[in-house]
N, C-alpha and C positions, 0 to 999 in steps of 0.2 A: 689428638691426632686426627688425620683424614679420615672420615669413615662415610664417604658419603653414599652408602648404602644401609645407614641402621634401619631403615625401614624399605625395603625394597617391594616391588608387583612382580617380577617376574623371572623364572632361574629352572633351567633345568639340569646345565653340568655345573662345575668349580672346575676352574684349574689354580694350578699355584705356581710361581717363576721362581725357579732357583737358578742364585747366580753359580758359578762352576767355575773351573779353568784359574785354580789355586787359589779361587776362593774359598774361606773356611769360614762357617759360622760356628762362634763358639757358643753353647749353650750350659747351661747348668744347675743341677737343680738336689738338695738337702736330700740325704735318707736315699737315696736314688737306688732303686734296683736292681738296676742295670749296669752296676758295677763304675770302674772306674769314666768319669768323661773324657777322651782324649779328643785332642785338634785331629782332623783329616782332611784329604783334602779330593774332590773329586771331580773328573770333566766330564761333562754332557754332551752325549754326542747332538750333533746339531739338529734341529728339528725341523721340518719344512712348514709345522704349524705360527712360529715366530718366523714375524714378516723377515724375510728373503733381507730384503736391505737390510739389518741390523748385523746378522750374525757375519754377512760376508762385506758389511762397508768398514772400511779400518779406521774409517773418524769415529765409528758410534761404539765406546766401550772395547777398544783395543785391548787385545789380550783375553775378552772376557767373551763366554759363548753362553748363550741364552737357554733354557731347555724347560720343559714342562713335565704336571703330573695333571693327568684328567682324572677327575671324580665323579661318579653318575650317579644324580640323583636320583632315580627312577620314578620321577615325577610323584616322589614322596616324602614327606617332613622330615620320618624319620630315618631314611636313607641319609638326606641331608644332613640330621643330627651329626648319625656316626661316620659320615666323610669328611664333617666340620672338624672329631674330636681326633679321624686320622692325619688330620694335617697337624696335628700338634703331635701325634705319637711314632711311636716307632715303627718303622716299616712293619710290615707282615706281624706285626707283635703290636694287639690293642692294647696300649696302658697310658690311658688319658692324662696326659699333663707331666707326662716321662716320654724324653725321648734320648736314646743311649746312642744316637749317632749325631757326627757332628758335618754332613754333609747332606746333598740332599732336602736343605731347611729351605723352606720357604721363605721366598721376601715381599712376598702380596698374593693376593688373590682376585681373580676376574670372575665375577659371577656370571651364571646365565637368567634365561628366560623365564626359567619356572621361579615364580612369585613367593609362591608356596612353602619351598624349599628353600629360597634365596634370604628369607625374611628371617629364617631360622638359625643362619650362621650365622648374621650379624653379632649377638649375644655374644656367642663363643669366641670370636675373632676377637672380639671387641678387648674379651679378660687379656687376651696374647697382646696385644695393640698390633695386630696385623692387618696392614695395609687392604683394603677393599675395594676394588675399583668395578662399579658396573659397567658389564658392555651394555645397556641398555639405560636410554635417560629416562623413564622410564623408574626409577628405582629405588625413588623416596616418594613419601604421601604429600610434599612439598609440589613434588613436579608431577605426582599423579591427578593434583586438583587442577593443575596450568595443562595437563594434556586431557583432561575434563572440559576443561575450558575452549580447549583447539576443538574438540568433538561439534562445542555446541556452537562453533562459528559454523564448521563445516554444516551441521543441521539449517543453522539459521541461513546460509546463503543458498541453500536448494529449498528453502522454505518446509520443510521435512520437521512437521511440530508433532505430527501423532506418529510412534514409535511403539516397536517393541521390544521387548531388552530381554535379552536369554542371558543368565549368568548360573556360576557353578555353584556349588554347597562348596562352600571352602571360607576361609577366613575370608580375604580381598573379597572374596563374591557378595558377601556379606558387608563389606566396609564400603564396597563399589554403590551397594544398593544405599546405605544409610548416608553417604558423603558426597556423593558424584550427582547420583541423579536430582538430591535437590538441585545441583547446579545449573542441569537442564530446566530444569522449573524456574528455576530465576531469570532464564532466558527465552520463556515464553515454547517453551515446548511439553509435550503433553507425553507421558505415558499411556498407550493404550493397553498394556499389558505390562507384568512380571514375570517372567517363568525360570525357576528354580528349576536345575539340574539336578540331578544328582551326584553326588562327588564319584572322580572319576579313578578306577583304578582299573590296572589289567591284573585282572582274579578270577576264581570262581564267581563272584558275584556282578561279573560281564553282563548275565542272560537277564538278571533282576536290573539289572542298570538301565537294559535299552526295553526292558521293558517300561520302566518307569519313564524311559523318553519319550517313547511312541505314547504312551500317553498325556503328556506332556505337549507333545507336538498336535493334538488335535485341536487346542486352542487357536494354533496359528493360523488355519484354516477357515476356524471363525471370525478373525479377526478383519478389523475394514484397515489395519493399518499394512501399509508398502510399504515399508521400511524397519527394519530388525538391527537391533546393534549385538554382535556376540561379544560377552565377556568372558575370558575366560584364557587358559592354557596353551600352549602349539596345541596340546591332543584334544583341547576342546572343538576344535574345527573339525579332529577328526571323526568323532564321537557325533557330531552334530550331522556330518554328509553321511555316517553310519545309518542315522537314525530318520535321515529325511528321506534317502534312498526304500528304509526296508519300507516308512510309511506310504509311499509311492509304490509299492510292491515290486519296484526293482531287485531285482540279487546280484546287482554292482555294488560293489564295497569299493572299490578304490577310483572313484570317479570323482571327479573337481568341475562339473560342468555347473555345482551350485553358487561356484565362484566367480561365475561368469559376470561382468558388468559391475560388479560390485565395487565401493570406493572405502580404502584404507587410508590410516595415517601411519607411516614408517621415519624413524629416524634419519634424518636427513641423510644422504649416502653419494658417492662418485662413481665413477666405474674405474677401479687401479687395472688399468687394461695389462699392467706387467703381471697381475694376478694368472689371466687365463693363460698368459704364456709359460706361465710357472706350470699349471696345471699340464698342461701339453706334456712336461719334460717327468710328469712324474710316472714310474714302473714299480710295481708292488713286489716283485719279485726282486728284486735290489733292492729292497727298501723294507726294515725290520717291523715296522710299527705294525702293531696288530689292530689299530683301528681302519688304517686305513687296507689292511687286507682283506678285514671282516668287511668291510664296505666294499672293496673289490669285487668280492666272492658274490655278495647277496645281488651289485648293481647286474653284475654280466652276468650271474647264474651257471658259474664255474669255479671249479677245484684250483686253487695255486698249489703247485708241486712244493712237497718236502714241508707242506702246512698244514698243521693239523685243527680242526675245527669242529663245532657244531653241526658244520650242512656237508652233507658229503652228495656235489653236484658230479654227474657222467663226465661233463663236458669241463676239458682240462685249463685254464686260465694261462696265457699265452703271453702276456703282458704288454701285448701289443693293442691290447681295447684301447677304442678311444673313449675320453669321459663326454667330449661334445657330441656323441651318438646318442648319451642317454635321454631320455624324456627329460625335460626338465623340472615335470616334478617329482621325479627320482634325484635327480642331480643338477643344478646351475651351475653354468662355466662363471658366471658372472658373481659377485660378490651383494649379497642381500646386504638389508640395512643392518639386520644384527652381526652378520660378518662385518660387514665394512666398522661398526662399534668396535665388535672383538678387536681390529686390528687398529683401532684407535688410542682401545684402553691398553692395548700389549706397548703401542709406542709408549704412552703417555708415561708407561712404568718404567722404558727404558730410558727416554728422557731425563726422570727423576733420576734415574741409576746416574747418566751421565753427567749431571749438574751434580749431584752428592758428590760424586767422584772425578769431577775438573778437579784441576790443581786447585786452583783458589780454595774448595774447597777440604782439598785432598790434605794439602796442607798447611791450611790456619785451626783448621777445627782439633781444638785438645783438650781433654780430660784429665783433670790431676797433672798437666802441663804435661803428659805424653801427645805427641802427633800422631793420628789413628790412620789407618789407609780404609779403603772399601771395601776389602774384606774382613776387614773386623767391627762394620755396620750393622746394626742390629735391625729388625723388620720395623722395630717400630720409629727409628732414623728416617723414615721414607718419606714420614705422612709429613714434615713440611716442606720439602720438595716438591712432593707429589701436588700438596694445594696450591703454588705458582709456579707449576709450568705452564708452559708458550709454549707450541711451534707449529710450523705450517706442516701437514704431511706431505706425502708423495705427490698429492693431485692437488694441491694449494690450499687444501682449506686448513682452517685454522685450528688446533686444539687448545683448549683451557676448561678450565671450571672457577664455576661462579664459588662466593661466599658458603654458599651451601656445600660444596662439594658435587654438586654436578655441571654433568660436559654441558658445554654452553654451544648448541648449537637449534638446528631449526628443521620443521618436519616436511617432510614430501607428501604430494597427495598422489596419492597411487590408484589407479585403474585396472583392476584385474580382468584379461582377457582371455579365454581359454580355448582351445579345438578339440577337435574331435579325437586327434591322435593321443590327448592326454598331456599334449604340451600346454604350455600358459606363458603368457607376457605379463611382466609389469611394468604398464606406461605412467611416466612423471606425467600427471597432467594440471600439477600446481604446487604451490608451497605458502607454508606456514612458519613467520620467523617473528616470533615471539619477542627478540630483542631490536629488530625492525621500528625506525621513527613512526607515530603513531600516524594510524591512517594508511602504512603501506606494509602492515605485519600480513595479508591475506593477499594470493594472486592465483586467479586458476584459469585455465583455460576450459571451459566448458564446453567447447566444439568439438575437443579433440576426445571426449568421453565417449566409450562404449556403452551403451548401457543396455542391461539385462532382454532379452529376445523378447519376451512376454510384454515389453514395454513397447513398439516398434520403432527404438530407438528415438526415443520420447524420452524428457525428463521424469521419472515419478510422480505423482503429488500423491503425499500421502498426508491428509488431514483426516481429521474428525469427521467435518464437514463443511464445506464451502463457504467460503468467504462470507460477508454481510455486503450486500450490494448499498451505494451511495442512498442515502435518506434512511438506512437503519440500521438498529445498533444492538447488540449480541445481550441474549439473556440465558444464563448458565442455565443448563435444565440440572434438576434436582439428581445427587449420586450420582452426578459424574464427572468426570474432570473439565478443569477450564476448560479446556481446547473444545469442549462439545456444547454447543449451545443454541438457540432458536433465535431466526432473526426479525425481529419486530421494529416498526415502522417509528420513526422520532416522534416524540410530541410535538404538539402544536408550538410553535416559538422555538423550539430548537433544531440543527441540524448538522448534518454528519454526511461530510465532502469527502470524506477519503473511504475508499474500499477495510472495511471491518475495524473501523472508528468507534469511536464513542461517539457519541451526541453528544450534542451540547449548545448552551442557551447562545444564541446572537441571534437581535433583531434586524433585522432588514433595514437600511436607509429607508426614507420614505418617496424614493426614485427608484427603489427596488423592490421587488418582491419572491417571496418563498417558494420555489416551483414546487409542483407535486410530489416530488421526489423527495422533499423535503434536504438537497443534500447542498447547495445553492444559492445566493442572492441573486437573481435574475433582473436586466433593468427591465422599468414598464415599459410599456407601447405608451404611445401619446394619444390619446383618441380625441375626436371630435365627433362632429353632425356632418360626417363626409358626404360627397356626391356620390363615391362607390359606394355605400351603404344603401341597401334596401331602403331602410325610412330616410334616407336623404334625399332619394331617387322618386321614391315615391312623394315625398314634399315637392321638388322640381319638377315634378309633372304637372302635379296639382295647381302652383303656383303660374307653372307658363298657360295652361288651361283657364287660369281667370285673368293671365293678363291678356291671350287670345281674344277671349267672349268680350272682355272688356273695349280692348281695342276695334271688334265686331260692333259692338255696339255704339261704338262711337263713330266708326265709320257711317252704320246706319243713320245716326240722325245728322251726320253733317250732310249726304245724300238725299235727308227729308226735310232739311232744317225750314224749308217755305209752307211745310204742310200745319193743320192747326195744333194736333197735339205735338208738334215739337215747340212751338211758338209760348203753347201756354206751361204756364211756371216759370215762365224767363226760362229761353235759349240760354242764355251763354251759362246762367249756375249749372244746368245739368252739364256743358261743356268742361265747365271747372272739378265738376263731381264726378264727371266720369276718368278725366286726367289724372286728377288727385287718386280715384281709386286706380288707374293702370301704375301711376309709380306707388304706390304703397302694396300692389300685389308683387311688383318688380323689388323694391325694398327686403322681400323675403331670401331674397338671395345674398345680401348682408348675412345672415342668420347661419346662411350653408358652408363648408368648407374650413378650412382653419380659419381660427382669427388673428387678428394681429392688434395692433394698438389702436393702428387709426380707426380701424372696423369697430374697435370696441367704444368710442370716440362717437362715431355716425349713428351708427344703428340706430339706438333708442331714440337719440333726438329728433333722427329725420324719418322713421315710422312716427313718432307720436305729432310731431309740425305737420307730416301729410294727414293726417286721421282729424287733427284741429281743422284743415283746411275741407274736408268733406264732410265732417257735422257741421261748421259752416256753412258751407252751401244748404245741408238740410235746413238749418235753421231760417236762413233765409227764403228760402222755400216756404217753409211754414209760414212763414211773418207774411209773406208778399200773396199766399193765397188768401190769410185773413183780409189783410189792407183791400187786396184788389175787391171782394165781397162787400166789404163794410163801405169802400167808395164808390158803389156803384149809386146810389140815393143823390139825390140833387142836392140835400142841406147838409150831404154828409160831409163833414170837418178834416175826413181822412185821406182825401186824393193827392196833399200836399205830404205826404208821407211814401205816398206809391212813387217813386220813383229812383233812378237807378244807385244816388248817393248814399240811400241808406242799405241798396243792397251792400254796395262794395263796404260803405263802413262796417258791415255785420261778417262781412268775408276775409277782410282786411285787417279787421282790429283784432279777433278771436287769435289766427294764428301769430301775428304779429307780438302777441303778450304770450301766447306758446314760446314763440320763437327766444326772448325775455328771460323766461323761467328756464328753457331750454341752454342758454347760455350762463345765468347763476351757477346752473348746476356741473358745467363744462367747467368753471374759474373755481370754483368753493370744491367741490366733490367732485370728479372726474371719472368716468366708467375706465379701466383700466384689465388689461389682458393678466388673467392669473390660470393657476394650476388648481387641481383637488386633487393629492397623493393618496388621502387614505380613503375617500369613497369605495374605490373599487380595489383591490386585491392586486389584479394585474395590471393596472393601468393610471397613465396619468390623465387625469380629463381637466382637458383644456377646453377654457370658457371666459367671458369676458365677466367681471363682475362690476355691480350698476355702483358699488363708490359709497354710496347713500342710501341705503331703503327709502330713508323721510324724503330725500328728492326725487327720487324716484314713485311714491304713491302718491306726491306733490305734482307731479307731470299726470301720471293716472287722475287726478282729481278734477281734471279742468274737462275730462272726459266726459267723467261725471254730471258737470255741472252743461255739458253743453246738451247728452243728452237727455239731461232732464227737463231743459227750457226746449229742446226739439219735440218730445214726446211731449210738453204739456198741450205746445202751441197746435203740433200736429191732432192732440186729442178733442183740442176742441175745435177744430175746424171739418173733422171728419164726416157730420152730416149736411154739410154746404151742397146747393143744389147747381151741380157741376158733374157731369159727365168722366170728365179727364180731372175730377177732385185729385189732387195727391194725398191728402192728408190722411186719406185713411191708409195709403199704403208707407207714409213715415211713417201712422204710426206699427204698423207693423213691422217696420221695417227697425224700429228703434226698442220695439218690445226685443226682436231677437237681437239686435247689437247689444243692449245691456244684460240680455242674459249670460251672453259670449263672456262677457267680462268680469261681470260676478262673479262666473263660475270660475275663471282664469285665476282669478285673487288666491282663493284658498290650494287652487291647486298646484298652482306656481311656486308659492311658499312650503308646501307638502315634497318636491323634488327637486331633483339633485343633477346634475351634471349635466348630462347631453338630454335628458327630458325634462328642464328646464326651457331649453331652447326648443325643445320639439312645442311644448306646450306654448311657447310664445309664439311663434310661426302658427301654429294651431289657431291661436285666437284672432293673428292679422286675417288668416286665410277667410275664415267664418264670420270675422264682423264683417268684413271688407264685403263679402259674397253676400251678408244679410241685405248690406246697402244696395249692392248690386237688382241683386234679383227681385229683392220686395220694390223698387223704387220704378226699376228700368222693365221689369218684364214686363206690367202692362201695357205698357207704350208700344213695344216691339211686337207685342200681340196684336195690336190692331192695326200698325204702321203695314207689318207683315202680311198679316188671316185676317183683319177686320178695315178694311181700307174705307169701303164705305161710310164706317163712324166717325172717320179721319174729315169731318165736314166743321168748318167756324162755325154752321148755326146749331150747330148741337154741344155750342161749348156750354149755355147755359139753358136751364131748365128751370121753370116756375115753380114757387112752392104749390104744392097743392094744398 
């Protein structure tokens, strides 16, 4: 049969429905003490606790009028016991499992809120097969892990991982702690605390109770976590602002301002607005119930006439109070979640009644081929009605229960807002619907939350401790829970992009690189030997500085060209040496700026074709100061050699097989614009690369070789007795150009990227400036400062 409370959380009265109004339950039982069983038959007067529509609509159980017995558990097991054992016995008369009257019987039971209590009838009911219906979903450990579950959405979407958990000494407080809270744990929330209550009664042992709370509660104070979940009772809340008040040194007992802001889960509920208009119409004084007079009396603080009671108030009860005057946390006009259950589960049972008792059912259903009517249905007839009923209630929503035996419905997220007066609001400010397609079981409105004063209407955060910032990744510190840990920086090669991530291994493209942060692939910069750069800037100066002086100095001797020392050495080769050096110092700006393909193309060739074209000249220099010396003698053989044919073929031919090797190497190996990704870390360095080494120390060679035929010819010509000799300033001038280069070789090969090109600009500038200044300054010194020496008959001087 139905029993979809054998394990319930929460209950603090029973009621039980007996049907009346000629119906008779017949009962019967061996050995009975209670003398003969007869049939009787009894009507209940109508109750204003069974919903209003039932007993006055004449579609729903015609003939048949609804009525109730309330039981109070006193928020204790065994009160519960023996309320559980008086619904099976006889009125006023305990004798368990005997009942001598045949009216009056129970045909189900609706449990309450106390957990405690409610868990403990199941058993007993269960021996009778009496129907059990929770007003609360809430009421099996099936649906207590799925509202475990709803808790730790609601946790996880305020982001609310470090908690405190207050729960009672009682069975559930204990099942709550072994069963629930792993569940938070498997959803990445953290315990900062447990704090055991003490089981709660109203006794003598009240004074030990809150003493052991107030001790209890000094943990909270310690605590870094904002957020507290209570478990527990209705009277655990009350027990708990008991005990937070007296810790605060308040002497308020009946305040709710700890309520303030706070976010519950409540079973889904409507507002049956014909409720409060019910309430309107009710007078206690025409109206017999002694609960609802005892509650008269206590809300207004008045005597009802001709009623005798416990409280004897001055002030006479008039029965013209209104109930909408009282605070509302004395009394709500409106219907809470666990009312609005109660009157779901009272339908669901009349429902059943209804369906048992339609015709179709009234009359095919037979026993031993008797046709039975509904009064002679027995409790335990109920329970397969009761598990497929349907229907919509009053305010449309829908009643049923699942496979399990619970109501199938969905939670409200509640906002408790409270004033000063002692009243309180509960605002819907979301919902939770469990049977919802997935993805849209969660809706809240988060704008519309009050929250707590102390917070200035801010959300919470209550962690451990703050996040792990992008690039590093959480390391549990020892004894204590996940949720607390230290945050350290990724290792090298790994990295961690999302806020309190893990690390983890990815290496960077080689277009990209690792920022500091480590949380990131960043793209490079492209770098080069730019003109914004310092040493770009500082090469560009240097370089327009020698093609300046150069161009100076060439102007100077096309201005002296008639004088003697411009005349000797041959005019036009220094003409050609000085050209050659103004484009090969101009050629350094190939070198500067981005490159591109054709630059990568030019450059090398047409620096190295200029630099053939100006040892060139030197050499021919050299050659034409020997020739001119050696043909001065009358028999001398060599005057047929002094002349302008074999300069140019020495100036002509040289670069010319330059120019040769320079274009081999253009067709076979070709210099070509590439990248270096992994030189630098943050950068791509762009640079042209020469194609070939061996063509390229093959272009280098012919260097070599010229100025080593420069420096011989210049070495031995250097004591000729000549005034405006050159030879001794080739050869110094060719001492310092092959040191430039020597030293260029190993250091060129030694570096990388953008100081490769610095080093090679480097060595144009210095050999270029060696030729320059060892060859040309003399000249300009006397052209300039020494004009007098500037005379043909001091071009030559006798030996001594």
């Amino acid at each position: 049969g139905l029993n979809p409370c054998a394990s319930r959380t929460a209950d603090r009265k029973a009621g039980s429905l007996n049907p009346g109004s000629g119906v008779s339950s017949r009962l019967s039982a061996p050995a009975s003490p209670c003398g003969d069983v007869r049939e009787a038959s009894h009507r209940m007067v109508k109750h204003p606790s069974i919903p209003w529509e039932v007993n006055e609509n004449p579609h729903i159980l015609p003939n048949l009028t609804l009525g109730f017995s309330i039981y109070d558990g006193h928020f204790d097991a065994n009160s519960a016991y023996h309320a559980s054992m008086e619904l099976v016995s006889t009125q006023k008369r305990f004798l368990p499992n005997y009942r001598c009257e045949t009216h009056n019987n129970p045909i189900a039971v609706i449990g309450g809120p106390d957990s405690n209590a409610y868990v403990r009838m199941a058993p007993i009911l269960a021996l009778y097969k009496m129907p059990q219906v929770s007003a609360d979903f809430v009421c099996s450990f099936i649906a207590f892990l799925i509202f475990a579950k709803l808790k730790s959405w609601l946790l996880q979407h305020f982001h609310w991982i470090w908690i405190g958990v207050i729960y009672f000494e009682d069975e559930t407080g204990e099942w709550f702690v072994q069963n629930v809270l792993p569940i938070f744990s498997e959803n990445g929330i953290c315990i900062a605390f447990k704090q055991k209550f003490p089981r709660q009664h109203f006794s003598s042992e009240m004074d030990n109770i809150l003493d052991e709370g107030i001790e209890a509660l000094k943990m909270f104070s310690d605590s870094t976590a904002r957020v507290f979940i209570i478990h527990g009772q209705i009277i655990a809340l009350l027990i708990v602002q008991i005990l937070i008040n007296i810790s605060r040194y308040e002497l308020v007992f009946g305040g709710i301002n700890f309520l303030h802001g706070s976010i519950s889960l409540a079973i889904h509920s409507k507002e049956v607005t014909s409720f409060e208009k019910f309430l309107q119409t009710q007078n206690p004084i025409a109206k017999k119930d002694i609960f609802f007079r005892n509650f008269w009396q206590n809300a207004f603080l008045c005597s009802l006439p001709n009623y005798t009671s416990y409280w004897n108030f001055e002030k006479t009860c008039t029965g013209e109070e209104k109930l909408e005057s009282l605070p509302s946390f004395v009394f709500e006009m409106r219907m809470t979640g666990y009312s609005y259950s109660v009157y779901n589960a009272v339908l669901a049972v009349v429902h059943a009644l209804q369906f048992m008792g339609s015709s179709r059912s009234r009359m095919r259903v037979t026993e031993k081929g008797q046709i039975h009517n509904i009064a002679n249905w027995l409790p335990w007839q109920l329970h397969h009605f009761l598990r497929y009923v349907s229907f919509n209630n009053s305010v449309g929503d829908k009643i049923s229960f699942d496979q399990n035996g619970t109501l199938v419905t969905g939670f409200d997220i509640i906002n408790w807002i409270t004033f000063p007066n002692m009243s309180f609001m509960r605002v819907r400010v979301g919902k939770i619907n469990p049977h919802a397609p997935r993805g849209n079981e969660f809706t809240i409105s988060e704008e519309d939350i009050i929250w707590p004063t102390d917070f200035n209407q801010t959300r919470p955060l209550s962690i451990c401790n703050d996040n792990c910032h992008v690039g590093y990744h959480k390391r549990k510190r020892k004894e204590e829970p996940f949720c607390c840990y230290d945050c350290i920086p990724c290792p090298a090669g790994m990295i961690s992009n999302e806020t309190g991530k893990k690390c983890y291994v990815f290496k960077c493209s080689n277009s990209d690189f690792q920022c500091n942060d480590q949380h990131e692939c960043i793209p490079k910069h492209i770098i080069f030997l730019s003109y914004h750069e310092p040493l770009g800037v500082s090469l560009t100066i240097l370089s327009l500085t020698f093609v300046f002086i150069t161009a100076l100095v060439l102007g100077i001797f096309f201005k002296y060209q008639d004088t003697a020392i411009v005349k000797a050495n041959n005019r036009s080769l220094s003409y050609v040496l000085l050209i050659s050096l103004l484009l090969v110092f101009s050629c350094v700006f190939l070198f500067i700026g981005q490159p591109n393909h054709l630059i990568c193309l030019l450059r090398d060739c047409l620096f190295s074709v200029l630099f053939t074209v100006a040892l060139s000249c030197v050499l021919a220099k050299t050659i034409t100061v020997i020739l001119v010396f050696k043909a001065t003698t009358p028999e001398s053989k060599m005057k047929k050699w002094v002349s302008k044919p074999l300069v140019n073929s020495i100036v002509f031919s040289c670069p010319f097989i330059k120019l040769i090797i320079c274009m081999v190497r253009l067709i076979i190996f070709p210099p070509f614009l590439d990248s270096d990704m992994e030189l630098m870390a943050k950068y791509i360095v762009l640079y042209c690369n020469p194609g070939s080494h061996l063509m390229l120390y093959s272009c280098l060679s012919t260097f070599g070789l010229l100025i080593i035929l420069s420096f011989s010819m210049a070495f031995l010509a250097r004591k000729l007795p000549d005034i405006f000799n050159e030879a001794k300033f080739i050869t110094f001038s060719m001492l310092a150009f092959s040191s430039v280069w020597l030293t260029f070789i190993p250091t060129y090969l030694s570096t990388k990227g953008i100081n490769m090109v610095t080093v090679e600009i480097f060595c144009i500038l210095a050999s270029g400036a060696a030729l320059l200044i060892c060859i040309f300054s003399p000249k300009i010194y006397i052209i300039l400062l020494k004009p007098e020496l500037n005379n043909k008959k001091l071009l030559i001087r006798t030996k001594t």
